[in-house]
C-alpha positions as CSV (number, residue, x, y, z in Angstrom):
1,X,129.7,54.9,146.5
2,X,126.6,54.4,148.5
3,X,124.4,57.8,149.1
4,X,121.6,57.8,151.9
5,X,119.2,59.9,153.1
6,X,120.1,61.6,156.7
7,X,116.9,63.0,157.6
8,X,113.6,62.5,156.0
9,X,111.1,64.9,154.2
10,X,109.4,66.4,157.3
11,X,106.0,65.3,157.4
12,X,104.7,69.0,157.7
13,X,106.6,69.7,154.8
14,X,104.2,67.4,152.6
15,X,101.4,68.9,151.0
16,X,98.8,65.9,152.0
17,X,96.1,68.5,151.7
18,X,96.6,70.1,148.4
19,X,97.1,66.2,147.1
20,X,93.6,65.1,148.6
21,X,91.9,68.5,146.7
22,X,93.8,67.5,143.8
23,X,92.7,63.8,144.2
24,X,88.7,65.4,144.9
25,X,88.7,63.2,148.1
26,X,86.2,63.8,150.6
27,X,86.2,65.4,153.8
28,X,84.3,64.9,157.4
29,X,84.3,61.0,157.1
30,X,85.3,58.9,159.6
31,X,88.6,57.3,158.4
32,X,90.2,60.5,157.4
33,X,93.3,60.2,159.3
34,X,93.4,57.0,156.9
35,X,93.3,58.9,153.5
36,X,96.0,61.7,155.2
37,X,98.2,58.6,156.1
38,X,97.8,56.8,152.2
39,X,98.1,60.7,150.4
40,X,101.7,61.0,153.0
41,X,102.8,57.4,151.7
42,X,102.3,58.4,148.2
43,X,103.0,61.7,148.1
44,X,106.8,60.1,149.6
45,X,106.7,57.2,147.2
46,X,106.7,60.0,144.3
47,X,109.1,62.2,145.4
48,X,111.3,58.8,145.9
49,X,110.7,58.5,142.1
50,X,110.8,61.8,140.4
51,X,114.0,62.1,142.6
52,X,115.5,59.1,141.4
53,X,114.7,59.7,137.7
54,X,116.6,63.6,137.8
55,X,118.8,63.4,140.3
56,X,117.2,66.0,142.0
57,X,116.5,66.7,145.3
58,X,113.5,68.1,145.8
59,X,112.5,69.2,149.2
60,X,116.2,70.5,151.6
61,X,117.6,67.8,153.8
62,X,120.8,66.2,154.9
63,X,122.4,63.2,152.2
64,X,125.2,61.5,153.3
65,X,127.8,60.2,150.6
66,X,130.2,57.6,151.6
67,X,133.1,56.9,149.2
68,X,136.0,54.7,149.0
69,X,138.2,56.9,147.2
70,X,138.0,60.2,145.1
71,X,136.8,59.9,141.7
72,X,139.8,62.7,141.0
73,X,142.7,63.9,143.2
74,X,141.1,67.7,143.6
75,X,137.2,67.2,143.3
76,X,133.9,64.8,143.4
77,X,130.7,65.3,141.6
78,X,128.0,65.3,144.1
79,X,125.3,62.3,142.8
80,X,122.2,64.7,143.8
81,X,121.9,68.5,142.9
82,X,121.0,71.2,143.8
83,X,123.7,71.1,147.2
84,X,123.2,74.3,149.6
85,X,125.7,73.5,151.8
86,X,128.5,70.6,152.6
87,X,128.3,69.9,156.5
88,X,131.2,67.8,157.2
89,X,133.9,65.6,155.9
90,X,135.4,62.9,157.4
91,X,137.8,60.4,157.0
92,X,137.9,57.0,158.2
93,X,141.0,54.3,158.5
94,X,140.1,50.6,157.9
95,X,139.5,50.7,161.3
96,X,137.2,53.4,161.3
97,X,139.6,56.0,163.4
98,X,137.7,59.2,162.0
99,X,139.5,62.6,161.4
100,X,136.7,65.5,161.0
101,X,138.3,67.7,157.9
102,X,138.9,71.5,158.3
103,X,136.6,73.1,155.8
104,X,139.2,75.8,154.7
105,X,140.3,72.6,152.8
106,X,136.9,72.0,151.0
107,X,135.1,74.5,148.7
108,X,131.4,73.8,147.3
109,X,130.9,74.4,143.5
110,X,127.3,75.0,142.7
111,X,125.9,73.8,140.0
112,X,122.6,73.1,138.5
113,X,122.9,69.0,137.6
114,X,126.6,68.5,138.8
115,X,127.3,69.9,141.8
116,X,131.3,69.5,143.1
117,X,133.0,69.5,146.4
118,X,136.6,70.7,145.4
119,X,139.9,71.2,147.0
120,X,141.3,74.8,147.9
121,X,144.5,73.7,147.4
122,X,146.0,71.4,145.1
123,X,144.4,68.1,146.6
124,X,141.4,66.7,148.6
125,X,142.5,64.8,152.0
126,X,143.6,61.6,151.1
127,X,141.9,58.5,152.0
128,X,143.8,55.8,153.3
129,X,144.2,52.1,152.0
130,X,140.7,50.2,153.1
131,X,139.5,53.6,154.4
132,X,136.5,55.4,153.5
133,X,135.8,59.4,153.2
134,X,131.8,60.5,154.2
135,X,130.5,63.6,153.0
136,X,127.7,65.2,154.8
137,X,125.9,67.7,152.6
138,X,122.2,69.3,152.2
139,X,120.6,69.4,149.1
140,X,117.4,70.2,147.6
141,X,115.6,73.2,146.0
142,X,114.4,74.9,149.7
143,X,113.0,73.6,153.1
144,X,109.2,74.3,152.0
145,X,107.2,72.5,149.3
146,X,106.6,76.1,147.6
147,X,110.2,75.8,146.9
148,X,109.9,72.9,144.3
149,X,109.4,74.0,141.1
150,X,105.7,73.9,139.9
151,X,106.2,71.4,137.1
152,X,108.0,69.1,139.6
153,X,105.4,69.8,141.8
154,X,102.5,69.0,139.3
155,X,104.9,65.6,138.0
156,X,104.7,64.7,142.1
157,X,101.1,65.1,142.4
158,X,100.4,63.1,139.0
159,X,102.4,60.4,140.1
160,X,100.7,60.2,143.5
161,X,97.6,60.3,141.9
162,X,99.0,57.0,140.0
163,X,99.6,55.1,142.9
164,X,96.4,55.8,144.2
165,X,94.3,55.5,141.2
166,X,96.1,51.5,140.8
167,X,96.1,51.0,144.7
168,X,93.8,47.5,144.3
169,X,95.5,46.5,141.4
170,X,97.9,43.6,141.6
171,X,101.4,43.9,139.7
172,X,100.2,47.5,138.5
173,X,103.8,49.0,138.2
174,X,104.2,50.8,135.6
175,X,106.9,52.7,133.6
176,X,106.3,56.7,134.7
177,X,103.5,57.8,132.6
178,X,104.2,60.0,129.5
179,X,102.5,63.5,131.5
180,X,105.1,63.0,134.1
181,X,107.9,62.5,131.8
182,X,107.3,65.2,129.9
183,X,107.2,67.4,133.2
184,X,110.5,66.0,134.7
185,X,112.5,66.1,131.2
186,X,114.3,69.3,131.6
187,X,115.4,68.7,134.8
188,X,117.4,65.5,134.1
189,X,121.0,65.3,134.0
190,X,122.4,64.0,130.6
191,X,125.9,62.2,131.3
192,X,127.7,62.6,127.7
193,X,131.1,61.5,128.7
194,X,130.8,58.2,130.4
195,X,132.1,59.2,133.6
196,X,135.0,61.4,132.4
197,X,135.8,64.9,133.9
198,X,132.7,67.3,132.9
């Protein structure tokens, strides 16, 4: 399984402005385009985080999910929640001949930590030997940063203010800090059956 990011958190999307008041930076100096560029790289580098911690998406854009098989004949767990939509599904031959899916044979199952894409009828397409099946989808909690929920929000911004507080400092990586943790806790998905069928 291999999962990557289609498009990007839209820079305009970012609130690099309510991070800087939160961080009490300055305004009207000369290298402020510099600070707006280091509050956007760390503003990113926590979503990246908190993301990877919940398996959450927090801000809506496109994933794409690229699978050798199925897990199961008539459905697959989504690796990021929550999914708004499932775009396309495709098919490839080990020689990468792709057949675009109908969607009337596809249905989305939404779900607060394990999303599903499952079969109308009896069965998901098949994939064929040495062929691989891509799943474009769009997850996230809404296209605008007022869509995240405020204590993801907050665990963002106090993670951002992390980075930037231990900028200078060499080999400063840290575990998450316990304020974070405690804000991001409810949100993570506990896996209680070692892969098995939820």
């Amino acid at each position: 399984m291999m999962l990557s990011e289609v498009t990007p958190v839209p820079q305009a999307v970012l609130p690099v402005a309510e991070f800087k008041d939160h961080l009490r930076l300055g305004t009207g100096f000369a290298d402020d385009g510099a600070q707006d560029a280091l509050a956007e790289s760390y503003l990113r580098a926590a979503i990246a985080a908190v993301e990877g911690r919940i398996g959450k998406a927090l801000v809506a854009r496109d994933f794409l999910l690229e699978l050798n098989g199925w897990r199961w004949p008539d459905s697959q767990a989504f690796p990021l929640a929550p999914v708004a939509a499932v775009g396309a599904v495709t098919v490839k031959d080990r020689d990468g001949v792709a057949d675009l899916i109908d969607p009337s044979r596809y249905r989305l199952e939404r779900d607060a930590h394990r999303p599903k894409i499952v079969a109308t009828g009896a069965l998901l397409p098949g994939v064929p030997v040495g062929g691989t099946v891509e799943v474009v989808f769009t997850a996230g909690f809404g296209p605008a940063w007022a869509d995240v929920p405020v204590d993801l929000a907050q665990a963002v911004f106090l993670l951002a203010a992390q980075y930037h507080e231990t900028r200078h400092e060499a080999g400063a990586a840290k575990a998450m800090p316990f304020g974070v943790m405690a804000l991001i806790e409810r949100w993570r998905t506990v896996r209680v059956l070692g892969g098995g069928r939820p």
